[in-house]
N, C-alpha and C positions, 0 to 999 in steps of 0.2 A: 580545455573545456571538458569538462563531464557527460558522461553518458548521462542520454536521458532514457525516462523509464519508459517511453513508448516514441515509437515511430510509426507517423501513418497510424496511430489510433490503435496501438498494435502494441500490447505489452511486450517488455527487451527483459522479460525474467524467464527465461531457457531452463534453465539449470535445474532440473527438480531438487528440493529438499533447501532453494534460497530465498532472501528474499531483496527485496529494495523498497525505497521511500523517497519521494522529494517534499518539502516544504512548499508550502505557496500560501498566500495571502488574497483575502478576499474583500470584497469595499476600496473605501476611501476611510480615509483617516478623518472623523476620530473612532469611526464602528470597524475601520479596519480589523481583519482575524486573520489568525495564526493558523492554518490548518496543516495535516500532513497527507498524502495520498498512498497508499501500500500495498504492495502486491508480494504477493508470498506464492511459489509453485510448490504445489505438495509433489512428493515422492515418488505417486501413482500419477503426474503429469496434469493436475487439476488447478486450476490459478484460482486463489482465493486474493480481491481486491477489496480496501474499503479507505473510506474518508473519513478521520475522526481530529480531534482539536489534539490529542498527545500522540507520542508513538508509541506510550503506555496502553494506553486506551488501544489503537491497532491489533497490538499483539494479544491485548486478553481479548479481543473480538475474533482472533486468527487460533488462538488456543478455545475460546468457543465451539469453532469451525471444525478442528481436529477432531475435538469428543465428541462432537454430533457425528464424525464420519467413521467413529471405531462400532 
């Protein structure tokens, strides 16, 4: 079984400078959706999370996040 991304509501991304993602799905079929959850620890120890429909989309939201903190 895989690690999951939180325990206890408690992000499991330790590691500065990593990140992780799980898949999950929302509704009933047929509005069923495809979402991704993401959590990236920046460097300096700061958790940047979000929910978006690609894991395209995450990362230009998490590269957002980076240039607003320089």
């Amino acid at each position: 079984m895989a690690t999951r991304m939180t325990a206890n509501g408690v992000s499991t991304t330790t590691t500065p400078g990593t990140e992780q993602y799980e898949v999950f799905y929302t509704g009933f079929r047929p509005r069923r959706k495809k979402l991704y959850q993401y959590d990236y620890r920046h460097t300096d120890g700061e958790l940047f999370s979000c929910v978006a429909g690609t894991l395209k989309e995450c990362r230009q939201r998490r590269d957002e996040w980076l240039n607003k903190k320089k």
